[in-house]
Structure formats: C-alpha cells, structure tokens
N, C-alpha and C positions, 0 to 999 in steps of 0.2 A: 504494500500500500504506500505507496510513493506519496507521502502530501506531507503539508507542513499544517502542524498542529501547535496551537498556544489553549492553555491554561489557565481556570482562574479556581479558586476554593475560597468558599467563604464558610465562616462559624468554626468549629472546635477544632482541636488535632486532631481528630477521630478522621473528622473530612480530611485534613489535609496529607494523613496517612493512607485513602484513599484515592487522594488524588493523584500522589506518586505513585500508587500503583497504578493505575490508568496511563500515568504516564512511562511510566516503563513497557506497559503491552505497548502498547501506540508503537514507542522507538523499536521495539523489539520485531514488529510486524513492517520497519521502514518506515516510518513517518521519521518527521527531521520537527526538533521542538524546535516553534519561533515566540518574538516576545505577543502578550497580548497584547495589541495593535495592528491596526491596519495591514492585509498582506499573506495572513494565516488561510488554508484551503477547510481548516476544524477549526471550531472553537468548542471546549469543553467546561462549560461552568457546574463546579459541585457545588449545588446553592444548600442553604438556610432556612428553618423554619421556625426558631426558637423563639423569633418574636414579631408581631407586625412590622417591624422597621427591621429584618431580615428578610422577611417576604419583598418588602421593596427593594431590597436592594441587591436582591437574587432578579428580580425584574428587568430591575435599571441592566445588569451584565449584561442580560440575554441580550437583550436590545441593544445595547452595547455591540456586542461582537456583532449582531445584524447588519449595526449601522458602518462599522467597520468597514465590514465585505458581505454585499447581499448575497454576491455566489456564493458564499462561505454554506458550509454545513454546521449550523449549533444545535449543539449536545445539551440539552439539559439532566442533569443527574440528580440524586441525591433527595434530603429530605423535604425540600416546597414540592420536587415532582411529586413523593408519594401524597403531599395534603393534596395539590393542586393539580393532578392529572387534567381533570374536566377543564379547567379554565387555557391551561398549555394545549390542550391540543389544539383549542382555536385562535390560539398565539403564532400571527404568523411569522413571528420572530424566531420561531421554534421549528428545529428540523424533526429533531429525535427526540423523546423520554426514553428516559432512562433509571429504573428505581434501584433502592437502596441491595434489593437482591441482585442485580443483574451488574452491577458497576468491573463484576470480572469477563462479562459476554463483552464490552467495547469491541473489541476490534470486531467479532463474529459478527452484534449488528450493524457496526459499520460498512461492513464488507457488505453484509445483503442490502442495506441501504442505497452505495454507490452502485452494485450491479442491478438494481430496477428503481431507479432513480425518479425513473417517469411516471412507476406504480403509486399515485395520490392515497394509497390508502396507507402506504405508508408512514406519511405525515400522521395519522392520527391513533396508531400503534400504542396499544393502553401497556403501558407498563408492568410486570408481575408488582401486586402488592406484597410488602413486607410481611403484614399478620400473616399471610399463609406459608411464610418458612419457617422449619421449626429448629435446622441445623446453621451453622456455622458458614457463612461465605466466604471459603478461602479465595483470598487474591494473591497467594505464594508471596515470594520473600521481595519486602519492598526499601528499594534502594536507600541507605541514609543522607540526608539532605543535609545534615550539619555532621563531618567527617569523624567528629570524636565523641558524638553522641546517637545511639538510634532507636527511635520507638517499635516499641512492640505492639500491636494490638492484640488484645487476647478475648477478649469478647464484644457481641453488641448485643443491643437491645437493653431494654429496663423492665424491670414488672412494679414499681414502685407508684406509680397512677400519683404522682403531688398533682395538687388543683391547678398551679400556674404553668405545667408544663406538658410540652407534646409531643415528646421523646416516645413514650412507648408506643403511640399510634404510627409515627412516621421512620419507627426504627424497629419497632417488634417487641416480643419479647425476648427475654435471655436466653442466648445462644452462644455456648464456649468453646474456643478453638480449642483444637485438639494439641495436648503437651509435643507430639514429636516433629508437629509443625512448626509449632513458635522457636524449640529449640534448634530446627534445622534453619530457620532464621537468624537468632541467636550466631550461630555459627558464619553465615555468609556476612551478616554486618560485621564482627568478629574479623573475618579477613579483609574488609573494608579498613580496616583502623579504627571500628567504635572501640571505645574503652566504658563507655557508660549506658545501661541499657534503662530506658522509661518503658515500663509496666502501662501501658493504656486500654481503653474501650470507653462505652458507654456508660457501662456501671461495673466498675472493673470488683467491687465488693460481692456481684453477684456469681464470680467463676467458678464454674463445677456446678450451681445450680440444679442446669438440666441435666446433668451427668445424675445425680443423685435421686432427681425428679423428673426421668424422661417424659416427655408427653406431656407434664401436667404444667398449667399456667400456678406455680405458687406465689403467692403475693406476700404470706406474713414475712414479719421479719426475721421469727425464730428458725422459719426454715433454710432461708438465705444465709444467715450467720451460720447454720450448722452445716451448711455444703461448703460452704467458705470457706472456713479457717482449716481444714484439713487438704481441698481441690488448690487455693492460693498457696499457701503454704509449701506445698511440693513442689507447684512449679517455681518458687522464686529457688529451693534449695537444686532442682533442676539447673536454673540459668546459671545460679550462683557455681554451681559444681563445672562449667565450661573454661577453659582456661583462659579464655579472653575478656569473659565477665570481671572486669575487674570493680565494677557499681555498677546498682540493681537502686534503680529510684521509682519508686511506688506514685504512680498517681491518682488522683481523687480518691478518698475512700467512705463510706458511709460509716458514719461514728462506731455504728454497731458493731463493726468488723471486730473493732477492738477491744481485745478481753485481757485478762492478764498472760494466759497461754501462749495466745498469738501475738504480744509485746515480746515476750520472752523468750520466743522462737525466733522471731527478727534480730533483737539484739543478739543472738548468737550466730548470727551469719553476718561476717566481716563486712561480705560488698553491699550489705545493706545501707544505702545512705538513712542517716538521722534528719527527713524532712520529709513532712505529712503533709498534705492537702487535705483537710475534716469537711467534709460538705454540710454549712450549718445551715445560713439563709435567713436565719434570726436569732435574736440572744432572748426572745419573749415566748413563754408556753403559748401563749391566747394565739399569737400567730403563727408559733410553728404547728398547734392544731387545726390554722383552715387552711395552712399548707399541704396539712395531711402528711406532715413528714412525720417518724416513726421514734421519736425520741424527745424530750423535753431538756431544758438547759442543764438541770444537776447533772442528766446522764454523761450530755457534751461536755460536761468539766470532768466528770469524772473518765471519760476515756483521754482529756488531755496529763491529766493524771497519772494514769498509767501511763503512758510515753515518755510524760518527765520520769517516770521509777527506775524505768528502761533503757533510757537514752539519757547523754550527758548533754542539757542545751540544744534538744533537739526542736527544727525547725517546723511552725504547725501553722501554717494557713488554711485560710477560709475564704467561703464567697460569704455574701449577704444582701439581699435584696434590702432596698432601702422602697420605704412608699407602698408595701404591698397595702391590697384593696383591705380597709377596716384598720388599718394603723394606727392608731389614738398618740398622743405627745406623749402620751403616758407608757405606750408599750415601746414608741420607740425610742423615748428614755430609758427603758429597761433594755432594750436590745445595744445601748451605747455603754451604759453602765458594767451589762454580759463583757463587752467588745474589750476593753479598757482593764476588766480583772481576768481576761486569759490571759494576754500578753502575748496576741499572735506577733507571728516572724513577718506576716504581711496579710492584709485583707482584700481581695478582691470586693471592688462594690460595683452592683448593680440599681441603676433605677427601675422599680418594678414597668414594665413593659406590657400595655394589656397583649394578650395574645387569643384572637380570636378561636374558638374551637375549648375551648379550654372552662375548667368549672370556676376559676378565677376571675376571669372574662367578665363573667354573670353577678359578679359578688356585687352586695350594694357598699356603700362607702368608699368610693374609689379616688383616691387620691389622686388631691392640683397636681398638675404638672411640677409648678413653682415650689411650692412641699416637699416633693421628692427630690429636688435637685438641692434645697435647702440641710436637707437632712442627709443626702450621698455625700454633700462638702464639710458634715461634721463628722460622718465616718470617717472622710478622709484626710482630715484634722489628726484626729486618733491615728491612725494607721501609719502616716510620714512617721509621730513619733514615738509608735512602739517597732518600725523597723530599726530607727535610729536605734533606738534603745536596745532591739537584739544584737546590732551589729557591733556597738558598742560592749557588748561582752567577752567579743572574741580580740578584743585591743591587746597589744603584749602577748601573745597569744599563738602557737603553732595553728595553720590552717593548711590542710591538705587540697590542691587545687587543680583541677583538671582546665589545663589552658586550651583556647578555641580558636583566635584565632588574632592576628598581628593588628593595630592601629594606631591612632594618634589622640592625645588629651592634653590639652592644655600645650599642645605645638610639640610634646614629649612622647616619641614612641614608646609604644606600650603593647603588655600581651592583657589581654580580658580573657577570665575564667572565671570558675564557677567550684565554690567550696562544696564540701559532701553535704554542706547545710543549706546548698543552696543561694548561699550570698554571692554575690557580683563581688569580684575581686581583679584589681585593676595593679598590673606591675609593669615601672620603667624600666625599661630592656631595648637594647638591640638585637637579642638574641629572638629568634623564630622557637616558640614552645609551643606552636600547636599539638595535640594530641600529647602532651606532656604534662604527666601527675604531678606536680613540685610542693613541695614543703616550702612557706614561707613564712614571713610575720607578718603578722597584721598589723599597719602601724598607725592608721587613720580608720575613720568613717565620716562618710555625710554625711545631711538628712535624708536622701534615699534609701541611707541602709548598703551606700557601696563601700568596699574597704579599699582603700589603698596598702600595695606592700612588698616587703624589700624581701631580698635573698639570705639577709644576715639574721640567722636565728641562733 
C-alpha cells in the first residue's frame, strides 16, 4: 500500500498507544508517515469521547484533515466513533469508521476500501461495537515512542458504571491481555533500549478480572480487588523477572487495589518505582457517592497509608474533578481541606465537563461555569505547593534518574530525566545520558516540583 499517511490521537495514553500501533501496521504494509498537514493520501484520527469538548474537537480533526486534502481518505477510529456511529456516517468529512475493536483490521479495511473505492456503500460501513467483544484486542508489540521509556497496555475496558463517565459504553467491559503477550512485548521494547516499563489500560486495577470471571459482567468491587491483587501481581513479578526490566511504573490504580498484601509484594520487587497514580475525583463522601465511585475518603487515606508503611517518600497523585453537578462551598471545602492533608506529589484537576449520555449529565445542580474555574484555581493553588513541598524532600538527597533526552535551560545545556519518584530532574552537562540510570544530588527545587542536580554526591 504505497500512500502516505499522517496521524493525529486525541485523549488518554491508552489512545495514543493505539495509535502507534496503527501506525506501525500502516509503515509495515508500505505506507511512508507524513506530518498532519496538507499532502497526506490517509488521515487517521483516534478521537475522544470523554467529554463534550472532546466530541468537538475529534470533529474539528476530521474536518481538518478533509479540509486538508478532499482526495485524502479519513479514518475515523476510536471512542466518539463507537458513541457517534449514526451521526459519522452522514459526515461527509468521513471516509471510514473504525471502532475500538477493529483499530488492528486498519490496513485489511483499508485495503478493501481502496480496491472498491466506487462501492458508496462503503462510506456508511457500521463499525463492530465494542459491548459485543468479550476478549482482548491484540495489536502485537507496539513501537516505543520515547526511546528509554515504553508503555504496556495490559487491558481495556471498565465495569465501574461512575455517573460522569462513558468509558465502559465506548470501550466495553474488562478485557485482559494475555501475560505471554505483554511479556513478548516486554522483550522487543527491551531491545529497543527501554529501560523503564508503564503498566497501562483503561482500568489497569481490573486485570485478570475476566480470567477469574469468564463471561460474566462483574461490577462489585470485592470481586475486582480479588482477581486483582493475585492476576496484577504476577504479571509485574513477570516483567520485573526480564532482564531488561530495569523499572516497572504502575499506572492509574483504583484505591481499592490496595491492601497491605499487595503494598508488601511491591515493595519487594526492586524495579518497582515508589509513584502511584490513586484515582480519587473528590476529597467529599456526599460527592464521591453520586459519582458512584466505590470508596469514601477514610478509605483513600487509609490506602495512602499503607504506601507510606511501604515505600520511603513515595510519590501519590490524583485527579479531581472540580464543579461536579451538586457541589455545595461546603463539600468543596471539604474536598480542598481532603486535598491539603494527603500531601499528594501532584494533582491533576479537572473542570467537571457535562458529558452528554451520561447519569451526571441529568443531575440537577449543575454548576456556573465561572464556579468551576474559581474552585480548579484553588486546587491548583494547593497543588504548585504540595509539589514544591515533595520535591523539597529529596534536597541533599541521592536521587536515582533515568535521563531522556539532551536540551537547553536557562542558555545551559542540560540532560532532563525522571527520578523513580517520578520528579523532573534537570542536570548541567555536556555529556549525552540519554537512556542512562545516574545517581545524582538533588541540589534545588522550584515551584513546579522540578529538581535541579549535580554529579557530586
């Protein structure tokens, strides 16, 4: 297939691990990547659905690459195709859907695409939906894009139904790659030069799930936590046993995961980095029950808890929606007050975001715009200086650092990496330490939370 094809992925890394795989079949079958602009014979956008201002602006691409080149052929994939089938096929912006199961058929429907070109009914080709797979879509081993770091996806889907969110309808339920796949991945980043491996998916807390409950949609939590902590568990002692696994960094995890067991099993695997991701979304009970999340704040302090028993200074961020629909000054006093006595390493905040289709959507009390943005810039008041504040621990301090790659601050060449904790670490050098682990001191921090640091320890 001789064409030249550009790229775009919008929302999580889930998509964007995704999207390199797409792009790997494409070069693999002959296509030649070009930039996204004007020029390209494909355009493939893996769009968004996470929130009405993702739906737009999975839109705006389409149209995009259209406006580009009308001969062009656009691809739309991913999670607006599975909401928005009906609307895309009458988009004549749109060549092809493409849904969240099929994103490894690219080239195959490409191929049928270009050889009956003229066939109109191709243009309105319904997509397989997601809710009816019930396995794992393998897209084989997907190229690392940042040379000393490479993500793993190890499952999709969620069975978790929260009100503001529309993950399990446009992604499925839980569905876990199989171990000897991830590890023969594992292995070929491995000879790429990763030295550090991210643990991803949709709800990477649910893996082994359906291993332990084939066939059945389980939703509570006790069943999730108890396929979990023994199906997760294995696999990371899996990676970790690979000779090239040198760190093993855990992505998002739901609070629940963690027990004292599963603390205590980590900290005794070396290439475990000490940096958590806890998906909270609120520091207030009243809100995290019409979230319908699965935990109330004692419990979320008490699994940061254990992690502190566990780990020395280990790194624990969160998201948090700021403005969700019925927010009172009052609760979200209490969700700042939560925010301030964790002493996360750093807080992702979100403005809540209606998102149509959803039970949140519906809720009455939906909060000003002006509200929300008032109350996201006191989260992020907080946040600047409890990162300072972590980073400031590790002053004087040995920090183990995997460098990434070469630039310039403040006119002074410099290598940026990244400590086992996750902190931004920035050192004056001439010297090229890309994919190089190095021992330094930590001898500054900003208020970002970045370190500055020398060689002399």
């Amino acid at each position: 297939m001789k064409k030249k094809a550009a790229f775009h992925s919008l929302g999580c890394k889930v998509n964007s691990y995704e999207t390199d795989a797409m792009r790997k079949a494409l070069l693999e079958a002959g296509c030649t990547e070009v930039p996204f602009a004007p020029g390209a014979d494909i355009y493939v956008i893996n769009t968004c659905t996470v929130t009405n201002i993702a739906d737009r602006k999975s839109r705006q691409m389409l149209h995009k690459a259209k406006e580009m080149n009308p001969e062009a052929v656009v691809v739309a994939c991913g999670c607006y195709v599975e909401d928005a089938a009906g609307k895309l096929t009458a988009d004549p912006a749109v060549d092809i859907l493409i849904g969240n199961a099929e994103k490894g058929q690219l080239v195959p429907i490409l191929a049928e695409y270009f050889e009956s070109r003229e066939n109109a009914e191709l243009m309105s080709r319904e997509p397989v939906k997601i809710n009816t797979v019930r396995t794992y879509t393998e897209l084989g081993t997907v190229p690392a894009r940042e040379h000393t770091r490479g993500f793993l996806k190890i499952q999709d889907g969620c069975n978790q139904f929260c009100t503001y969110c529309m993950i399990p309808y446009v992604r499925g339920r839980v569905r876990s790659r199989r171990r000897e796949d991830i590890i023969k991945e594992v292995r070929a980043l491995a000879d790429e030069g990763c030295r550090e491996f991210v643990i991803t998916g949709i709800h990477v807390s649910s893996y082994g799930l359906d291993f332990d409950y084939p066939g059945e949609n389980r939703q509570t939590p006790d069943a999730s936590e108890a396929a979990t902590n023994h199906h997760l568990l294995a696999l990371i002692k899996e990676i970790a046993a690979e000779p090239g696994a040198e760190r093993i960094r855990l992505g998002s995890l739901e609070p629940g995961v963690i027990t004292e067991e599963f603390a205590a099993s980590l900290a005794a695997i070396p290439e475990v980095c000490p940096s958590f991701h806890l998906s909270m979304q609120s520091g207030c009970d009243a809100t995290l029950a019409r979230m319908r999340r699965k935990y109330r704040t004692a419990d979320f302090a008490d699994k940061c808890a254990i992690l502190r028993k566990y780990f020395t200074d280990p790194a624990i961020s969160t998201d948090i929606i700021a403005g969700f629909p019925g927010e009172t000054e009052e609760e979200f006093a209490a969700t700042a007050e939560f925010v301030r006595g964790i002493h996360f390493s750093r807080t992702h905040i979100f403005k809540y975001s209606v998102r149509q289709g959803t039970v949140a959507a519906k809720m009455d009390g939906q909060v000003p715009e002006s509200v929300k943005k008032e109350r996201a810039g006191e989260l992020a008041r907080i946040d600047r200086a409890a990162r300072e504040a972590y980073a400031e621990k590790f002053i004087g301090k040995e920090l183990s650092v995997l460098f990434e790659e070469p630039g310039v601050r403040g006119g002074k060449r410099i290598m940026k990496g990244y400590s086992r904790e996750y902190i931004p670490v920035f050192l004056e050098t001439e010297r090229d330490l890309s994919g190089v682990i190095q021992p330094v001191l930590a001898v500054k921090c900003d208020k970002e939370g970045e370190i500055s640091a020398s060689l002399s320890l």
